[in-house]
C-alpha positions as CSV (number, residue, x, y, z in Angstrom):
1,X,21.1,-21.3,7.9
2,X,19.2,-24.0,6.4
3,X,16.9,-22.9,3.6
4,X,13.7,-23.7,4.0
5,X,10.6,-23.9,1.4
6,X,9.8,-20.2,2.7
7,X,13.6,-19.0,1.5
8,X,12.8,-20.4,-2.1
9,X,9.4,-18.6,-2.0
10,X,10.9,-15.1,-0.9
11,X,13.8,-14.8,-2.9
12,X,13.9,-11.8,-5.8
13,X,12.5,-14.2,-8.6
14,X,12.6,-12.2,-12.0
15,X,9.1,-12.0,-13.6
16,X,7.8,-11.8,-17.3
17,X,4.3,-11.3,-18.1
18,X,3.3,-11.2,-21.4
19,X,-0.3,-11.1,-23.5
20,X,-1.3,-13.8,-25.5
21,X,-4.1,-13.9,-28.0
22,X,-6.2,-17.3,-28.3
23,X,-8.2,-18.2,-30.9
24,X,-11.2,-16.8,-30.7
25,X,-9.8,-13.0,-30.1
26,X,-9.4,-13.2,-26.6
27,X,-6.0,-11.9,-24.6
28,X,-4.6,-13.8,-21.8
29,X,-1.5,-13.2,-20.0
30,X,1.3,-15.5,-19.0
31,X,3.7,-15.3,-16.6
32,X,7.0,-17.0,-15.8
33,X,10.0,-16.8,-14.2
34,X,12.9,-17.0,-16.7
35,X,15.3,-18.8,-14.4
36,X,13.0,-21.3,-13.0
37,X,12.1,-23.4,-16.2
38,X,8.2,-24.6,-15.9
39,X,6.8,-22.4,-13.8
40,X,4.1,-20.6,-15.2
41,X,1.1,-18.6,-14.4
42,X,-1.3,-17.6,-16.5
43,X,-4.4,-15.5,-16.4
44,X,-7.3,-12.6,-17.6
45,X,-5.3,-9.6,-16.2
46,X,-1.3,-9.5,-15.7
47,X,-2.3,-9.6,-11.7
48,X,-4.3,-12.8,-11.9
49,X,-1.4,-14.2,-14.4
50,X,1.1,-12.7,-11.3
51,X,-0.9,-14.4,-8.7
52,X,-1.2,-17.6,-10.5
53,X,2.5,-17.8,-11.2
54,X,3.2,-17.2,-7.0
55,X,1.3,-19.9,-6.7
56,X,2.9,-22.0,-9.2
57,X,6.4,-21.0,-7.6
58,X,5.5,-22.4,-4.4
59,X,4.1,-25.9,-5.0
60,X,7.3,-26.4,-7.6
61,X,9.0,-25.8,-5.0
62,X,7.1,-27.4,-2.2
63,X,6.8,-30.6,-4.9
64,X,11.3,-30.4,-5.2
65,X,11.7,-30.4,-1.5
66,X,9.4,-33.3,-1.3
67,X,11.5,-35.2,-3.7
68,X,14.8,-34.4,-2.0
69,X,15.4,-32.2,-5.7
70,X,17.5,-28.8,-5.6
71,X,16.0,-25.9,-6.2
72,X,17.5,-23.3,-8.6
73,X,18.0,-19.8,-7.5
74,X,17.5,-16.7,-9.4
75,X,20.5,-15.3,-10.5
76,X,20.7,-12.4,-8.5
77,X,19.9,-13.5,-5.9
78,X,21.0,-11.8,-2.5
79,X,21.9,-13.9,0.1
C-alpha cells in the first residue's frame, strides 16, 4: 500500500493542548503534536487551538510530500 497524504493525516497523532497567558492577561491555547516537531496550532478555546493544529498537520504534510521529504510517524502508530 502506498501511503498517501490522507494516511499521514489519519494516523493516531498524540495531542497536547495547553493554556497560555499573553501579556495583557489574556489565555490562549496551543496545541502540538509531540512527535511531529513544528506543528502547532493555536487558538481562543482548546477546540479552535485543536482545529488549527489539524490544519497545520495537513499542509506540513501536504508541503513534505511536495518536497519528496519523509514524514515521521507517531510512535504508536498502528499499521
Amino acid at each position: 500500500m502506498d501511503k498517501d497524504i490522507e494516511y499521514y493525516v489519519r494516523l493516531p497523532w498524540r495531542v497536547v493542548i495547553e493554556p497560555e497567558q499573553q501579556d495583557d492577561g489574556s489565555v490562549i491555547y496551543l496545541a502540538s503534536h509531540p512527535e511531529f516537531d513544528g506543528v502547532l496550532g493555536a487558538g481562543e478555546t482548546p477546540e479552535a487551538a485543536l482545529s488549527d493544529l489539524q490544519a497545520a498537520r495537513r499542509s506540513m504534510i501536504e508541503a513534505l510530500f511536495a518536497k519528496g521529504y519523509p514524514v515521521p510517524e507517531p510512535a504508536l502508530a498502528v499499521h
